[in-house]
C-alpha positions in Angstrom: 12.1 -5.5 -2.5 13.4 -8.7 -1.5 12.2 -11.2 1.2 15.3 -10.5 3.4 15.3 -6.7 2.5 13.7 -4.0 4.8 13.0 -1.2 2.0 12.2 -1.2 -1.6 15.3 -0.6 -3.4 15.0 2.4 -6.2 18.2 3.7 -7.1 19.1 7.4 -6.7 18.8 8.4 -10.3 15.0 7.3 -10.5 13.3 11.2 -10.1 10.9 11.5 -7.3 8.5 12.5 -9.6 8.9 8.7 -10.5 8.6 7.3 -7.1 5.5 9.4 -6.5 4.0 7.5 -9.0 5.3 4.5 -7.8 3.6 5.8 -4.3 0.2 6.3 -5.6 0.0 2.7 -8.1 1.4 1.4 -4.7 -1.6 2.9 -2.9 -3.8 2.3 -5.8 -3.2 -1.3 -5.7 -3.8 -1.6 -2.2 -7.1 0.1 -1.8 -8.4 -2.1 -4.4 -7.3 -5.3 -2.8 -9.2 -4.1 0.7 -12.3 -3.3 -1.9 -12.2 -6.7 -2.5 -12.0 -7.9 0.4 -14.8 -5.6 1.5 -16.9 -7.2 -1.0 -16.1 -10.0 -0.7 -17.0 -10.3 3.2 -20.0 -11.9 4.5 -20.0 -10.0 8.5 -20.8 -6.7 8.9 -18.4 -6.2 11.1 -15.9 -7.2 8.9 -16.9 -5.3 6.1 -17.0 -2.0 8.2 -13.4 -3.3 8.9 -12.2 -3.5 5.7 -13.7 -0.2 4.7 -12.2 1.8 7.4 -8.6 0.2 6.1 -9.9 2.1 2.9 -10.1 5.4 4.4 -7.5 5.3 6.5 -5.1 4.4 3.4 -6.3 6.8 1.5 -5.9 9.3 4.4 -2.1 7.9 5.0 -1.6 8.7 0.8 -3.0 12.2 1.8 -1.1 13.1 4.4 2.7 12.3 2.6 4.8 15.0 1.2 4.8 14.3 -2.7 8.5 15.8 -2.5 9.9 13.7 0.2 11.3 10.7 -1.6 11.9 9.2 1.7 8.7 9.1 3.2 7.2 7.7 -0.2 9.9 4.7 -0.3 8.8 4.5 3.4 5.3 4.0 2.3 6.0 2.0 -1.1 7.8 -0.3 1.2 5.0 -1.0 3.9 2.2 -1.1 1.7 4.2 -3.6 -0.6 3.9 -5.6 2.5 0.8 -5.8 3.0 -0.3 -6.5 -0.4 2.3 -10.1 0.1 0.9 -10.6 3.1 -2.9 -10.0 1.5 -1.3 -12.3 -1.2 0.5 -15.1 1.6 -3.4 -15.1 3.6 -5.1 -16.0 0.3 -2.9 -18.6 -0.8 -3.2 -20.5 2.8 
């Protein structure tokens, strides 16, 4: 995924089984990032926050088709987001 591209670009011949994979370190690396951030908070509030973002990743992994290479680029590709813009907030 580039800056200016909208989707994570994994060519055709990758198998889906790969991409799964590629789904659930995406995921992976995610939830551990909000860990961290749940740890690392001082509020309450904000921890409670950052743990619900937990669950409801983990629910979002959940709920995907493992077959439908699709809606796991979909997810590889938002997730990857979020983890640069985790990355862009901690930098300043």
């Amino acid at each position: 995924m580039t800056e200016h591209s909208p989707t994570v670009a994994i060519p055709e011949d990758v198998p889906t089984s790969v991409v799964y994979d590629m789904f659930a370190e995406t995921a992976t690396h995610l939830s551990a990032r909000y860990v961290g951030l749940y740890d690392d908070a001082t509020a309450e509030r904000e921890r409670q926050d950052w743990w619900t973002k937990v669950l409801d990743l983990r629910d979002e992994r959940d709920a995907v088709d493992p077959y439908d290479r699709a809606a796991l680029i979909a997810k590889i590709t938002v997730w990857t987001a979020e983890i640069r813009a985790l990355d862009k907030e901690r930098r300043g």
